[in-house]
PDB file of N, CA, C and O in Angstrom:
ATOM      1  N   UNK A   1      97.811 104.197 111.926  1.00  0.00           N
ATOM      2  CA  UNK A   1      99.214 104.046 111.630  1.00  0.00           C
ATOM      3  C   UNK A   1      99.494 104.227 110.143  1.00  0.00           C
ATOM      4  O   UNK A   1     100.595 104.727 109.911  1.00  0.00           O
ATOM      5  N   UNK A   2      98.738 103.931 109.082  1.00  0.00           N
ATOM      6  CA  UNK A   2      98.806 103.686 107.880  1.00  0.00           C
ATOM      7  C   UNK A   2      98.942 105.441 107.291  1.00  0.00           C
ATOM      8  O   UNK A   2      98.945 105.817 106.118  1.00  0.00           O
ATOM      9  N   UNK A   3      99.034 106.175 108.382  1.00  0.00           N
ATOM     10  CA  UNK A   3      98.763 107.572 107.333  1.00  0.00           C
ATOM     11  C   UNK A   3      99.289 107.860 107.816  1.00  0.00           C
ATOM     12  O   UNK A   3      99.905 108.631 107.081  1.00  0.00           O
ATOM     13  N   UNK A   4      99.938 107.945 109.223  1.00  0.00           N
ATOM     14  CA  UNK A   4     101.828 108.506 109.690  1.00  0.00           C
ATOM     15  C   UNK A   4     102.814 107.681 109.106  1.00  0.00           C
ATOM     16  O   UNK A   4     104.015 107.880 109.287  1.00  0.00           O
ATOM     17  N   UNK A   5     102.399 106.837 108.468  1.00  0.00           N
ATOM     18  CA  UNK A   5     103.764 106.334 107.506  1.00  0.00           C
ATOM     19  C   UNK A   5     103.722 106.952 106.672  1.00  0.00           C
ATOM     20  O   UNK A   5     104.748 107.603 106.478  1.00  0.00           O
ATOM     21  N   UNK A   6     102.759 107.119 105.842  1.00  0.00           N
ATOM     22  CA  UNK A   6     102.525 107.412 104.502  1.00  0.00           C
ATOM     23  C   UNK A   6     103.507 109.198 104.441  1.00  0.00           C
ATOM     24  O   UNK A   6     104.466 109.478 103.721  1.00  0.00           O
ATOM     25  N   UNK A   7     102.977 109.869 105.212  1.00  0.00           N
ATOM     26  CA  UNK A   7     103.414 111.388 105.634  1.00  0.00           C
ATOM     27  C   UNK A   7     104.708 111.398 106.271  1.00  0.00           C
ATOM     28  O   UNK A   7     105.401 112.412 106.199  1.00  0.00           O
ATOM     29  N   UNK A   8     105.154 110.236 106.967  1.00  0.00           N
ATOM     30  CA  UNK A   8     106.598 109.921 107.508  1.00  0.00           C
ATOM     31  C   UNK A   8     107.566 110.192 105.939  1.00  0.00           C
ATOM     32  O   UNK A   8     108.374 111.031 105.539  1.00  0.00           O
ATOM     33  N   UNK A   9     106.942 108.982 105.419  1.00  0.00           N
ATOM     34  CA  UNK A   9     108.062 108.425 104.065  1.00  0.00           C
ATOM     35  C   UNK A   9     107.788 109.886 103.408  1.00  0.00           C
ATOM     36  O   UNK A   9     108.785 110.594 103.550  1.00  0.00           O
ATOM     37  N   UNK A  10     106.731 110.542 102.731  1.00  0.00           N
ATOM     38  CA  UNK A  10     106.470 111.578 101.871  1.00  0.00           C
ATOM     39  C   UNK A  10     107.585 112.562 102.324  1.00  0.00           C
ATOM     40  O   UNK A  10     108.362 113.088 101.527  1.00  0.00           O
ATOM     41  N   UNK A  11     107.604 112.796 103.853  1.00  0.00           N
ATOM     42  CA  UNK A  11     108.516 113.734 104.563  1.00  0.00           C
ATOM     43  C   UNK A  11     109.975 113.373 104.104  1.00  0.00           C
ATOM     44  O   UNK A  11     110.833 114.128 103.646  1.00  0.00           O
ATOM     45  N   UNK A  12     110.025 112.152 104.322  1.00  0.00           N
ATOM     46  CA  UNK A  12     111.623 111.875 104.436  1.00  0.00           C
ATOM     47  C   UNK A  12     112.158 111.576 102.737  1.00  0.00           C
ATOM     48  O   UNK A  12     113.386 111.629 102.686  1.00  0.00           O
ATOM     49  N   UNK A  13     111.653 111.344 101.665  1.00  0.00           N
ATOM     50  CA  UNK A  13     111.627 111.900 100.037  1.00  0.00           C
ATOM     51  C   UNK A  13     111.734 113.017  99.987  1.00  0.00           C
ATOM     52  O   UNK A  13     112.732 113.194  99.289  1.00  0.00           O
ATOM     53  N   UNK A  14     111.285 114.104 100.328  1.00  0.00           N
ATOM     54  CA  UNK A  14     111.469 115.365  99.798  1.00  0.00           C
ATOM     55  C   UNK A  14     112.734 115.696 100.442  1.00  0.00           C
ATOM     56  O   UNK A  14     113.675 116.083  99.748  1.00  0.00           O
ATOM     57  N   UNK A  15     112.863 115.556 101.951  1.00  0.00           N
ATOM     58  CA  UNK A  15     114.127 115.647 102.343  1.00  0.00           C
ATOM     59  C   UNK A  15     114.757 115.254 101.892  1.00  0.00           C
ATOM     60  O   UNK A  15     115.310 116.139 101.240  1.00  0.00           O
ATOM     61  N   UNK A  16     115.362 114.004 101.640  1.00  0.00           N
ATOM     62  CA  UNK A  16     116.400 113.230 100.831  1.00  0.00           C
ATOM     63  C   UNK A  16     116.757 114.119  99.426  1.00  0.00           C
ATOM     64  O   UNK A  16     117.928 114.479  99.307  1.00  0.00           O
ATOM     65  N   UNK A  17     115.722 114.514  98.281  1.00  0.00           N
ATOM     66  CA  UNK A  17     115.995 114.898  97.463  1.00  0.00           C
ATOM     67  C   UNK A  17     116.138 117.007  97.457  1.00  0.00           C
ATOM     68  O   UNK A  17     116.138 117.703  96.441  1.00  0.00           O
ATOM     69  N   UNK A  18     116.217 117.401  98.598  1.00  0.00           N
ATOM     70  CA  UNK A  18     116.818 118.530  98.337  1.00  0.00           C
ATOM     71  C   UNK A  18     118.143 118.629  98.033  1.00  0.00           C
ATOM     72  O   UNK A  18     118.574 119.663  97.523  1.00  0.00           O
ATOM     73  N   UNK A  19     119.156 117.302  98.377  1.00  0.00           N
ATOM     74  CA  UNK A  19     120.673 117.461  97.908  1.00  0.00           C
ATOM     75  C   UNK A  19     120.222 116.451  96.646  1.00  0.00           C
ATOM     76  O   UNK A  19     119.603 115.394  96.765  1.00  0.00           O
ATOM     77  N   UNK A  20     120.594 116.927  95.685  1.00  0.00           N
ATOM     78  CA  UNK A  20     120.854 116.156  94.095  1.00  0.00           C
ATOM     79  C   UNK A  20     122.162 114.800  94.094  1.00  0.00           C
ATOM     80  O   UNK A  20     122.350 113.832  93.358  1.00  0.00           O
ATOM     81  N   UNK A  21     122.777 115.267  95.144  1.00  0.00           N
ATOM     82  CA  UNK A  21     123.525 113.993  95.502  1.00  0.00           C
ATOM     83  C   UNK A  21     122.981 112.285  96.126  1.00  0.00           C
ATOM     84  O   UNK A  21     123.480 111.172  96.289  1.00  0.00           O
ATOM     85  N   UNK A  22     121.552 113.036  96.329  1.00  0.00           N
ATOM     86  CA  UNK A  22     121.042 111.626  97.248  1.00  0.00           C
ATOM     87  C   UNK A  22     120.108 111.162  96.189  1.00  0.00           C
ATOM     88  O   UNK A  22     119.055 110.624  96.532  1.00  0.00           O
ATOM     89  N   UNK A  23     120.408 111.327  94.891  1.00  0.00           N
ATOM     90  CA  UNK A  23     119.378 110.765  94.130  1.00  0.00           C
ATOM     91  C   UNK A  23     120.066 108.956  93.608  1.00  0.00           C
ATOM     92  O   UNK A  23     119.525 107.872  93.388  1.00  0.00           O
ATOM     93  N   UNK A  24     120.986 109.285  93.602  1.00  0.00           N
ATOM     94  CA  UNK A  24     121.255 107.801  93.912  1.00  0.00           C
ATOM     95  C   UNK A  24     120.644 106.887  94.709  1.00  0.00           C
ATOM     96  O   UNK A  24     120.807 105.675  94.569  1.00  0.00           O
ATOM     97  N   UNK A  25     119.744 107.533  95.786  1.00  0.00           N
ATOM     98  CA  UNK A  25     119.892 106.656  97.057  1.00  0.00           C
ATOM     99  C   UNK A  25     118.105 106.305  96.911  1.00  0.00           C
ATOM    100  O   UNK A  25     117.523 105.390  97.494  1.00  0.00           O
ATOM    101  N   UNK A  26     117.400 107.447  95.843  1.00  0.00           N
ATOM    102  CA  UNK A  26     116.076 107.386  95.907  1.00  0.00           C
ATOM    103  C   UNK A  26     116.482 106.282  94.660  1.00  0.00           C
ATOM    104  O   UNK A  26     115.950 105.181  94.804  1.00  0.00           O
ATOM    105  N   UNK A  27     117.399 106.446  93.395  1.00  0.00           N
ATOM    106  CA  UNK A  27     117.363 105.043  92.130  1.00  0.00           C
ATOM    107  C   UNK A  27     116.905 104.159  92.604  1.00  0.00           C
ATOM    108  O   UNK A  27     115.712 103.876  92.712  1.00  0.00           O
ATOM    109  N   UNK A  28     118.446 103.225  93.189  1.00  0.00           N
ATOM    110  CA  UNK A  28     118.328 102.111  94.281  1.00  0.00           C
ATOM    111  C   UNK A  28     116.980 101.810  95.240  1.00  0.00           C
ATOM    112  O   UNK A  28     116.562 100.679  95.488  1.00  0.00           O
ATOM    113  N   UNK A  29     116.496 102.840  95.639  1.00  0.00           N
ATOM    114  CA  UNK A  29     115.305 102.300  95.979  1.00  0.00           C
ATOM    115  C   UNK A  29     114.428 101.928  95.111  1.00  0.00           C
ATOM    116  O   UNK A  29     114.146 100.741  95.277  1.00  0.00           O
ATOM    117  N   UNK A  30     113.907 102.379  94.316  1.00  0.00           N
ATOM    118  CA  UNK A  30     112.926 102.371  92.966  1.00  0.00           C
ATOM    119  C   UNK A  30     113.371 100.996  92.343  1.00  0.00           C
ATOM    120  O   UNK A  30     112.566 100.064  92.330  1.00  0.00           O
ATOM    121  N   UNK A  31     114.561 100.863  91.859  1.00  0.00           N
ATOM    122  CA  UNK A  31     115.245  99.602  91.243  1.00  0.00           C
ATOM    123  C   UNK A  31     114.886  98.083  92.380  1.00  0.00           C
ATOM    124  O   UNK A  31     114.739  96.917  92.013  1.00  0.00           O
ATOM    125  N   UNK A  32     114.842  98.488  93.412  1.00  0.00           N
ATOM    126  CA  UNK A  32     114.646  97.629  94.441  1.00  0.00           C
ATOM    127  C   UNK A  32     112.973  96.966  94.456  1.00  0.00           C
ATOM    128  O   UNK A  32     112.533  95.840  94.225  1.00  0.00           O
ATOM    129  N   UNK A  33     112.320  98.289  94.853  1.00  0.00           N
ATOM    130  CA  UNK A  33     111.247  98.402  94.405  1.00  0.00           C
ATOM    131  C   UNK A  33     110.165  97.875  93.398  1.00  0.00           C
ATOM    132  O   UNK A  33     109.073  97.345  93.603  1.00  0.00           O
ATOM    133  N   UNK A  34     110.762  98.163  92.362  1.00  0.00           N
ATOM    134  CA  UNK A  34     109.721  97.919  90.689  1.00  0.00           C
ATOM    135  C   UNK A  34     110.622  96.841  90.550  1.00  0.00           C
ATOM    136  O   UNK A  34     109.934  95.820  90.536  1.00  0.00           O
ATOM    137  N   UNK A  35     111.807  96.561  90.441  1.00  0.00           N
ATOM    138  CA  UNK A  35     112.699  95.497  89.484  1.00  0.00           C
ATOM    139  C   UNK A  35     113.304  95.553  88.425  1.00  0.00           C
ATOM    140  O   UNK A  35     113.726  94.645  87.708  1.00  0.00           O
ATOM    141  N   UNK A  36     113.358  96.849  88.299  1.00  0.00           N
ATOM    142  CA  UNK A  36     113.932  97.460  86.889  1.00  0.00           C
ATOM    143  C   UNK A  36     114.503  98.477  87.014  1.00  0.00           C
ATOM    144  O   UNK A  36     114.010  99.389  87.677  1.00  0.00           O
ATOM    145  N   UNK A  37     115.725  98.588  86.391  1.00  0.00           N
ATOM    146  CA  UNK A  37     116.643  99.121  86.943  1.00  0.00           C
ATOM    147  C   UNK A  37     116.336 101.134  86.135  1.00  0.00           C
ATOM    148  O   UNK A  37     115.711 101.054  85.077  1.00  0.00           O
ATOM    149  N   UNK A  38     116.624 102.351  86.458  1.00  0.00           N
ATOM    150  CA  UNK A  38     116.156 103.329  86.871  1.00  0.00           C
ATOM    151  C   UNK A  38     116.848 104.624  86.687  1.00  0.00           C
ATOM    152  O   UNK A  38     117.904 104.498  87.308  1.00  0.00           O
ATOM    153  N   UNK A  39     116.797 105.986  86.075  1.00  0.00           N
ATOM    154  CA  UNK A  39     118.428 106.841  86.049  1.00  0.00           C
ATOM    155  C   UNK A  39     117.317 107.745  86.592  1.00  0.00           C
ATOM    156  O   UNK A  39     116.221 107.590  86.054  1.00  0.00           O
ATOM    157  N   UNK A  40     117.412 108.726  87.627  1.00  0.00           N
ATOM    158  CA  UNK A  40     116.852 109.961  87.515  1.00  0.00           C
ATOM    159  C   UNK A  40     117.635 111.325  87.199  1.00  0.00           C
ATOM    160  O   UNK A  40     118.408 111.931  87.941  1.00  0.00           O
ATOM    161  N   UNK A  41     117.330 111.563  86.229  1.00  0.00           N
ATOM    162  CA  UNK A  41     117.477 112.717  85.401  1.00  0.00           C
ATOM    163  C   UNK A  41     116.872 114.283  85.708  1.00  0.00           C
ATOM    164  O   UNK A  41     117.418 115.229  85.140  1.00  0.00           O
ATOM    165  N   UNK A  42     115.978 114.466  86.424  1.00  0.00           N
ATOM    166  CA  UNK A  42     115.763 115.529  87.002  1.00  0.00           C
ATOM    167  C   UNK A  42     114.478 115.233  87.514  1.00  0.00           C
ATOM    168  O   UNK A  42     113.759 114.326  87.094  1.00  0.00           O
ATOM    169  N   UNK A  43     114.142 116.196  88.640  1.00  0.00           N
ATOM    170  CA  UNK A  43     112.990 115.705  89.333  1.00  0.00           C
ATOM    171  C   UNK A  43     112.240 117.364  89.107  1.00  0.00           C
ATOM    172  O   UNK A  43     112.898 118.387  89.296  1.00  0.00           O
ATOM    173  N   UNK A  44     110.782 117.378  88.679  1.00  0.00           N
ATOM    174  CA  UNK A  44     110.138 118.381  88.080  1.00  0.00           C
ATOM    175  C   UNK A  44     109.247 118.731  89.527  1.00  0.00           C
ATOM    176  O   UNK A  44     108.430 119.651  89.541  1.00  0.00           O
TER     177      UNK A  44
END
């Protein structure tokens, strides 16, 4: 189970970030995440 998540979530990040609009939605997670709050500025 531990490696169809892993490839689930990896899948569903890249999806999310082909619209530049949903990068909000990856911040908020990260901020959630670490505890510190987060801007993404471009993804390389």
């Amino acid at each position: 189970m531990g490696k169809d998540f892993l490839v689930r979530f990896d899948f569903a990040i890249k999806k999310l970030l082909r619209n530049k609009a949903n990068f909000g939605i990856l911040e908020g997670f990260i901020e959630v995440f670490l505890g510190k709050k987060c801007k993404i500025q471009e993804i390389l």
